[in-house]
N, C-alpha and C positions, 0 to 999 in steps of 0.2 A: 358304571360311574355316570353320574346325569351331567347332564354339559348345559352350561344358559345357554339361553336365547341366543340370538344374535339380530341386530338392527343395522342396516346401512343409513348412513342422513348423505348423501350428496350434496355438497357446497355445505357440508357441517362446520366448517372453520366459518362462516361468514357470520353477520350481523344478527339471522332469526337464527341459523342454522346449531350455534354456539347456544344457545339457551335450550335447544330442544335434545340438542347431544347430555347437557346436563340428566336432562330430567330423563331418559333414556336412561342412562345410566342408575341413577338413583331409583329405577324399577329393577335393576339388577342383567338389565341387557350387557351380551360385547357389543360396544357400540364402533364400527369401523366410520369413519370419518372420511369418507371418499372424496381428492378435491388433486389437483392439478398440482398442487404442492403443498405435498407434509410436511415438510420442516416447520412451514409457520402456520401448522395443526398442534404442533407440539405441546401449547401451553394448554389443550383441552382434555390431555390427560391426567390430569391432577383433577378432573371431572368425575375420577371414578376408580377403583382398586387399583394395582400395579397389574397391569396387561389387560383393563378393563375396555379402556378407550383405546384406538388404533387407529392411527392416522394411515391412510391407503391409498397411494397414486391413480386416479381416474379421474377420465375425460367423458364429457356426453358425447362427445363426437367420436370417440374411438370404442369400438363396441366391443373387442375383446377383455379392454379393462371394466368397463361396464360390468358383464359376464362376470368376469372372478370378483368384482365389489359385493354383488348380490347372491352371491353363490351359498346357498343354506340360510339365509336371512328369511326370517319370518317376517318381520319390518323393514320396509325399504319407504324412504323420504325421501323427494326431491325436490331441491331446493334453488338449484340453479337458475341464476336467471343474471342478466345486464342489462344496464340500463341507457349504453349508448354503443353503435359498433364500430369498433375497432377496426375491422374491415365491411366491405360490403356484404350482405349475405348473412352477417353473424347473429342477427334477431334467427333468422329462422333455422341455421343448423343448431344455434343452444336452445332456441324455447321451442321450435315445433319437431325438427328431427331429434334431437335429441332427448327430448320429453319423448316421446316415441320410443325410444331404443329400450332407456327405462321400463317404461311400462312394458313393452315384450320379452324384457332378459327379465324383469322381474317373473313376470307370470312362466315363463317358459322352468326357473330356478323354483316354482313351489312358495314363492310368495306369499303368505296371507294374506298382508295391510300395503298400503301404496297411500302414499301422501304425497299429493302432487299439488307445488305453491303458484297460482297464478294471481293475479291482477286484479283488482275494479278494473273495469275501463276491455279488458278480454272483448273483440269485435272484431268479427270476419269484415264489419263493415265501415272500421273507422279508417281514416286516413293518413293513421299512424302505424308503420313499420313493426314497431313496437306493440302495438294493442294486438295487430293483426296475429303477430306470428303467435303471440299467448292463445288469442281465441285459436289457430291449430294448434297448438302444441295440447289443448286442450282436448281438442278431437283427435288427437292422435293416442292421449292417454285410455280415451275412451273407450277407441278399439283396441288398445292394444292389454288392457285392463279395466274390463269393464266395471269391478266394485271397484276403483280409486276411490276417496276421495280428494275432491278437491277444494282449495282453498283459495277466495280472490280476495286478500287483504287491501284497506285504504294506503294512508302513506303509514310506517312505522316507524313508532319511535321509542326512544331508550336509550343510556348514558353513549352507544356506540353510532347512533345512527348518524346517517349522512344528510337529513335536512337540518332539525333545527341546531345541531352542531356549524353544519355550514354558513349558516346565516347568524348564527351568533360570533362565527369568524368575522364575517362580512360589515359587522355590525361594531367590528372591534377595528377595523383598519379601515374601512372607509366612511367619509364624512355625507352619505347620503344613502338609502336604501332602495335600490331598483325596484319596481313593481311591475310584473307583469302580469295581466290575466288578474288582477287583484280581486276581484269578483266570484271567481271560479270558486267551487265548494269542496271540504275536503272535511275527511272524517279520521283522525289521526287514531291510531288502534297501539295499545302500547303492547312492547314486542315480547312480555313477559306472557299476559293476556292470551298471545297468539301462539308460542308456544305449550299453554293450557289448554288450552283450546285442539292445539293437535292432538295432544296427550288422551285427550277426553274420546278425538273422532275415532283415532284409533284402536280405544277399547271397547265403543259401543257397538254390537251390530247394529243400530237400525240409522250409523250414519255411513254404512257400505253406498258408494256410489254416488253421496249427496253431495252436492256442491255448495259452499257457505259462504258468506259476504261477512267480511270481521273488520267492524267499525267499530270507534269509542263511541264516548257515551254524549260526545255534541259535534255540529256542524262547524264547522270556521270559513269564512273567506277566507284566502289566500293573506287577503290586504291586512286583515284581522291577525293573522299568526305569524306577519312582520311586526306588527305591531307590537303582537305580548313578546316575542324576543325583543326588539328594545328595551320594556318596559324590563323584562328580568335579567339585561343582561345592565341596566342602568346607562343606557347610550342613550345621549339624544341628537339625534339623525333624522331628517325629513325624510318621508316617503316616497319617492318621488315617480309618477308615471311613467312606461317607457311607452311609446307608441309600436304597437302590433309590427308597422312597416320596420321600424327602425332596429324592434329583436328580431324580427327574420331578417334582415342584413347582416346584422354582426354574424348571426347564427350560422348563416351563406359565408361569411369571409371566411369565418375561422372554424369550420366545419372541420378540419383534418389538423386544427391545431393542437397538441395534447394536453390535458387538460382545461378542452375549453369548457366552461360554465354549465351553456343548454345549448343543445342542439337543432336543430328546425325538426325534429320527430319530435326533442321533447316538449318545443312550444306546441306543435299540434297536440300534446295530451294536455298540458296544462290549459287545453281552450276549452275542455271539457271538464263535468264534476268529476270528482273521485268520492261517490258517497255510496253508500248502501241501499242497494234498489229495493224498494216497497215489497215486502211479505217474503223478500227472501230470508233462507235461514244465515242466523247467524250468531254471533258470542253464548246469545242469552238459552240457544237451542243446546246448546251443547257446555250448560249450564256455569258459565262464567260472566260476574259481573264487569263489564268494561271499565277498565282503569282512567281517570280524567287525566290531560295534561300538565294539569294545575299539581298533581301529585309529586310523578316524578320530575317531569322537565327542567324546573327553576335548581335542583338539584346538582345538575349538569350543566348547566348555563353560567352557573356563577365564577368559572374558568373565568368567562368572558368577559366580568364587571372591572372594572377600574380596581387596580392592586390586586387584581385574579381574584378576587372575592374572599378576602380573607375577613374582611372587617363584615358581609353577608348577616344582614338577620331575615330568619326566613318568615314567611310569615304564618297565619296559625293554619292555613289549606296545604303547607309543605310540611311543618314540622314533623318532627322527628323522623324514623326512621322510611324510605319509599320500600315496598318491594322488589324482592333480593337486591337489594341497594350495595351488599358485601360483595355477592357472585361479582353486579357489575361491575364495579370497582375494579376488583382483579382481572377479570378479562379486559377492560379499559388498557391498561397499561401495556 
């Protein structure tokens, strides 16, 4: 009797990881959903047959679950990553040890494909916590799986994501828009895009091993993409400068407060671009046309207008229907 495939996505309940578990699926993979808590994996089974998708307890930092997540998987994706720590130490046991662990339970279990998600911005040499531990977890994939590939997305976005959602919050309850770093460049890659894009590296052999930069298809300042959120969430709020000094202070005071805003690692990233470095490969290598902002965003945004945007006419760069605009929807809720 032939048995499918079988795929592990680690951190597959999250923001990319939920789109890529889809399409997984929909090649006829079991796709095991490996994440710290399944219960709230659960909605990603209607992703795929009854007992298709399989939400599965695993940690990067605990190598035994590791082990049985990858165990017979032909496809292993990792996806994991945070973006502030929780305690001290946690950039590098989840993005460089724990990338690590991955890539040698996988290889060690007969692995064929490895999809490991890191950064723009990945640097042994930057002065952020955060860039530093991606660029090892990077080298750590390396040796421990040498055909990975790997992926350093810009910022992502799509109906679930955590930027321009946040700022369209921010843009709804306060009467002024913080700026910081308004300068900085950014390449916003949308998170359908990047889940293609995996789909693609890991059927093709000749992107064994390759490392991709997956950028849309324009630049923004920072100052730029506060901007278009007011304009499409229909607020009008001044922009207002913060000085460098004065977001590393707050950043110091409220450093261990829970949920504070930005952290002093993440203003160090945000001092930097977040763009797509010159000749490297990326979307269009692995034959996908990058999605504009202008597409899906205002889509999602209109939560945010005056009366929740029900009164919303879109204009003719939104109209009708975005891609899988349905999926996001229901994962949304």
């Amino acid at each position: 009797m032939a048995t499918r495939s079988v795929a592990t996505v680690f951190g597959g309940s999250g923001f990319i990881g939920r789109y890529i578990v889809k399409r997984l699926a929909q090649k006829g993979f079991v796709v095991r959903v490996a994440t710290r808590d399944p219960e709230s994996s659960r909605f990603l089974m209607t992703a795929g047959a009854v007992g298709q998708v399989v939400p599965l307890f695993a940690s990067v930092e605990n190598a035994a679950t590791v082990r049985r997540a990858v165990e017979d998987a032909s496809i292993v994706v990792n996806l994991v990553g945070i973006l502030a720590e929780p305690t001290r130490g946690a950039f590098e046991r989840v993005h460089a040890e724990g990338a690590g662990l991955v890539a040698r339970s996988a290889a060690a279990a007969g692995t064929t494909h490895l999809l490991h998600m890191s950064a723009i911005g990945a640097d042994p040499a930057s002065p952020s916590r955060y860039a530093t531990s991606k660029a090892a977890g990077e080298q750590a994939v390396r040796a421990g799986f040498p055909s990975a590939v790997i992926f350093r997305p810009s910022i992502v976005f799509g109906p679930e994501d955590a930027f321009f959602n946040r700022f369209g919050a921010l843009a709804r309850l306060s009467p002024l828009m913080p700026v910081i770093s308004g300068e900085t460049r950014m390449q916003p890659v949308y998170v359908g895009d990047v889940a293609d894009a995996a789909m693609a590296a890991l059927a093709r052999a000749d992107a064994a091993a390759a490392l991709y930069e997956l950028g849309g298809p324009r630049v923004w300042t920072f100052r730029e993409l506060l901007a278009y959120v007011l304009q499409q969430t229909g607020r009008h709020r001044m922009l207002v400068n913060v000085p460098p000094s004065l977001a590393r202070l707050q950043a110091r005071l409220l450093e261990f407060v829970p949920g504070q805003p930005l952290t002093r690692d993440q203003l160090l990233m945000l001092s930097r671009d977040n763009v797509v470095a010159p000749g490297a490969l990326g979307l269009s290598d692995l034959g996908i046309v990058p999605t504009p902002v202008e597409l899906v965003v205002p889509l999602y945004l209109q939560r945010f207008r005056p009366g929740g945007g029900r009164r919303r006419t879109l204009p003719d760069a939104t109209a009708g229907t975005a891609p899988e605009m349905s999926f996001q929807a229901r994962d949304a809720g």
